[in-house]
N, C-alpha and C positions, 0 to 999 in steps of 0.2 A: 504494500500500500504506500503512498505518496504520503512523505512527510509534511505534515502539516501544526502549524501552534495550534488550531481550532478543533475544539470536539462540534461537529455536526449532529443537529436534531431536525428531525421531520418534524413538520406539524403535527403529527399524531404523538411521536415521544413528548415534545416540547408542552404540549399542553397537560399533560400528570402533574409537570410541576406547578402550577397551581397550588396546589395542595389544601386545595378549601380556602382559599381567600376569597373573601366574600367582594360581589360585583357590587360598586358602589355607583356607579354611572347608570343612565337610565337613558330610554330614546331621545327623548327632547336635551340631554345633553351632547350625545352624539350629533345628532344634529347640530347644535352649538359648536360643537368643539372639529367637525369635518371640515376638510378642504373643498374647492370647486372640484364636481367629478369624480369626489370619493365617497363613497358613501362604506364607510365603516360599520360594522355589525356587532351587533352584542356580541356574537358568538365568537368573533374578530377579537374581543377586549378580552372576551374569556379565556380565548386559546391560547392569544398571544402575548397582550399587553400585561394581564394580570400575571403572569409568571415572570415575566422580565422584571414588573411593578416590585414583585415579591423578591427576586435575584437584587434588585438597588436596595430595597429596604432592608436586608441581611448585610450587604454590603457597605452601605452606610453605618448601619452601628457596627461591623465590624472597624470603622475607620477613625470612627467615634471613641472607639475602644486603643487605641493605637493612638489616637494626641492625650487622650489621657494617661498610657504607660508613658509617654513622651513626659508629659507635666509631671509624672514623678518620678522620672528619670535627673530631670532638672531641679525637682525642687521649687518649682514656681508653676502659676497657672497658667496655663495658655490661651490667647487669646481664642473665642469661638468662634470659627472660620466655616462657608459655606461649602460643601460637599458639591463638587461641579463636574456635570454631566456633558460634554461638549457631542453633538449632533451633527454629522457630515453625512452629505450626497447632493446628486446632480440637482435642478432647475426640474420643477414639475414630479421628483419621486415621492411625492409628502411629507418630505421632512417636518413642514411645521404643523400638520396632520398628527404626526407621531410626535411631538415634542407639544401640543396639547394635550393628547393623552395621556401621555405620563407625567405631565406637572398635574392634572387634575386626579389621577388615580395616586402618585404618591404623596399628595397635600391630603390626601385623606386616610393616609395610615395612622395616623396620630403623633407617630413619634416628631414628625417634620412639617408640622403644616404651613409652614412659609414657604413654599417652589417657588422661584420665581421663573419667568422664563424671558431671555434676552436673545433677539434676532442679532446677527451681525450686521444686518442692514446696519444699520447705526452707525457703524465703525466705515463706512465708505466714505470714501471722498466728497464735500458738493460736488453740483453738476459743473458750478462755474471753474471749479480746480479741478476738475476732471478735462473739461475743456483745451484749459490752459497746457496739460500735460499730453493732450492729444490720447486721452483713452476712451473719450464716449463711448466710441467701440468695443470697448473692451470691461464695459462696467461688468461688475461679477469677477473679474480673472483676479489673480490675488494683487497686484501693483495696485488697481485701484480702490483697494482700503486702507485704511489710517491703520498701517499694522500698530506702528508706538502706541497709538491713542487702547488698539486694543490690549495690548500685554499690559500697557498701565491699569488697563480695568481689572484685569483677571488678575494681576499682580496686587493692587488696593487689596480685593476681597481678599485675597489669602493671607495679608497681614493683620486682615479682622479690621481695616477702617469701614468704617458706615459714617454717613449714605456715602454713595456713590452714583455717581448722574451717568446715563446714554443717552446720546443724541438719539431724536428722534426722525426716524425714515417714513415717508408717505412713498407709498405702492401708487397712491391717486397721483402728484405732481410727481414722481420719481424721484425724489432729492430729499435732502435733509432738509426739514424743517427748522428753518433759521428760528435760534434762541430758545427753539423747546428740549425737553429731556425726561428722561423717565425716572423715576428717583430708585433706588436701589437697596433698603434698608433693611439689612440684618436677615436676611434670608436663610435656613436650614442649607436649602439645596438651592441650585442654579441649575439649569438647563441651556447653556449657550448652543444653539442651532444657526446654522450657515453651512454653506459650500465648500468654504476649504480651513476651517477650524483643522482636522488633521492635520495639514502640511509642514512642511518645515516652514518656519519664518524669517526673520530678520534680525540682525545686531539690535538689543535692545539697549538704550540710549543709556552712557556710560556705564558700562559693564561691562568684563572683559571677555564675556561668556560668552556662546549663541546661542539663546531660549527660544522656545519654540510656543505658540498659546497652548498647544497639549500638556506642554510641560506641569502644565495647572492643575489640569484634569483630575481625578479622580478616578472618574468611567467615560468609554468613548463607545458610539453607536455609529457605525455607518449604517442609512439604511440604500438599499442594492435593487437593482432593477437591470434586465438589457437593454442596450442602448435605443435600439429599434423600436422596444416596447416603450420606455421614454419620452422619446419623438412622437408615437399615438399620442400618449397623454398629453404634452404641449399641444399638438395641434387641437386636438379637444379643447382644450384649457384657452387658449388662443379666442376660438370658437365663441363661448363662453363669455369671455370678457368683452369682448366686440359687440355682443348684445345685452349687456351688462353695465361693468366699469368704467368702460369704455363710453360710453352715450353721457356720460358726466361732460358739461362743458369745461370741466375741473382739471379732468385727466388726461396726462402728458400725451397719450394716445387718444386723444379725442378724436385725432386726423384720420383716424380709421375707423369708425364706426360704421360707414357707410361704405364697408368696404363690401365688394361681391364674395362670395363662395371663395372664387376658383382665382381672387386677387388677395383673400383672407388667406387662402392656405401655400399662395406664393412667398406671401410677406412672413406668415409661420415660419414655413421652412427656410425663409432665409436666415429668419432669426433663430431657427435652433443650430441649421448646419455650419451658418459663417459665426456664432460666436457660445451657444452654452452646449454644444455637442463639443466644438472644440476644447470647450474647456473641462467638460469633463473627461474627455481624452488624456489630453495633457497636463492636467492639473488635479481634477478631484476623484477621479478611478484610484490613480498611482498613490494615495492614500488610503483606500480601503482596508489594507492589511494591514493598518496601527491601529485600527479599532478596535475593542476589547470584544464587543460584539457585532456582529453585521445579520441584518436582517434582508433577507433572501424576498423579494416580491415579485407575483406571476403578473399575466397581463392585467388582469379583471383588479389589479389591486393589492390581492390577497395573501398573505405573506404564505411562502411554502416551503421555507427551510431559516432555521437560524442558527447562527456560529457560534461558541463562544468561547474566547481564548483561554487557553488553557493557565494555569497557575505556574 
């Protein structure tokens, strides 16, 4: 057999572990909590979420348990720092579909009920210095986010300051929203979710080291789809917004609302093959395999095998 760090479970093994945790989600929060085009299932949250849900809640107090042998190792207390969960995959696999999910199923175990859940959007460039640098093109690849801005975030929380501010990202005007933020305060867990959260990063500013925002981590998820089946999903989703978001005279893509079929699914595919297929080629695939888990997704959505790395 092919060496590998990951033990493989099929959906049928993976849902045992469960182990009688009780479903605390209901329709009308799925509903809430879905992406355009997904529609998630009880039986989804049963099989899949609540075992994973149940694996981070063992795993967090075991980590819990470990700054506390640390604070009596030293003889002093230690500051109480958020448990963070970072969230990588492609443009349209649901990432923030699944990084819902689990801030609302692990905010209700009791032990943590502060999740919080932070997009990377935030940490992007504005549009106007994106401009300037000539990556419009290239929003999403990693050059255009404020890598400093983000290792300073992930770095804050893990020395236990609070609050802690994110810029805030509009999906409607595509840009940061000048002078707002999300406030950050004192959170159990974090769920930071984006595209290339995995990757290697950048020289973080005076330090002689090269840290990486994993480096922060606690626990990593990639979730996983084929490329081909992806591309469906975008152009669906595409679809979707054009008769949606899109008819906002608000939204940056306003200019497309009234677009035909067969000049909708032009403009799609240009936008998935000339810039978020490339990059999950080249950039957030080649990360899959730092994740602690990776969750296996077929066409229809449905998750049908997960990984998880070995100890």
């Amino acid at each position: 057999m092919p060496l590998t760090p990951y033990i493989t479970f099929t959906r049928e093994e993976w849902k045992q572990y469960r182990d009688g945790a009780p479903l605390t989600l209901s329709e009308a929060d799925l509903q809430r909590l879905s992406g355009l085009n997904e529609n998630v299932s009880l039986i989804e949250v049963e099989e899949i979420y609540l075992p994973l849900s149940r694996l981070l809640n063992l795993y967090i107090a075991a980590t819990q348990g470990l700054h506390k042998a640390t604070a009596t190792f030293l003889g002093k207390p230690m500051p109480n720092v958020p448990y963070i969960i970072g969230l990588a995959g492609s443009v349209a696999v649901g990432k923030s579909t699944t990084a819902r999910i689990l801030q609302a199923l692990l905010s209700r175990w009791g032990d943590h009920t502060h999740v919080a859940l932070v997009p990377t959007d935030g940490f992007l460039y504005p549009n106007k210095t994106l401009e300037k640098m000539g990556l419009m093109e290239r929003k999403g690849f990693p050059e255009s986010y404020d890598i400093q801005a983000l290792l300073q975030f992930v770095s804050d929380v893990k020395a236990g300051q609070s609050p802690v501010f994110v810029p805030v990202y509009s999906h409607i005007i595509y840009d940061i929203v000048p002078g707002e933020f999300t406030k950050i305060e004192r959170p159990e867990v974090i769920i930071l979710e984006g595209l290339n959260v995995l990757q290697a990063g950048t020289l973080f500013p005076d330090a002689g080291s090269r840290l990486f925002v994993s480096d922060f981590f606690d626990f990593s998820i990639y979730v996983d789809a084929k490329s081909e089946v992806i591309e469906q999903w975008f152009l669906k989703r595409f679809f979707t917004l054009r008769d949606t978001a899109f008819q906002d005279p608000q939204s940056f893509f306003h200019q497309f609302a009234n677009l035909s079929d067969a000049e909708a699914r032009d403009l799609a595919l240009e936008y998935w093959r000339g810039i978020n297929e490339l990059n999950l080629r080249e950039n957030i695939l080649p990360t899959r395999e730092r994740a602690d888990l990776i969750i296996e997704k077929g066409p229809d959505h449905s998750v049908e095998k997960v990984r998880l790395r070995k100890l």
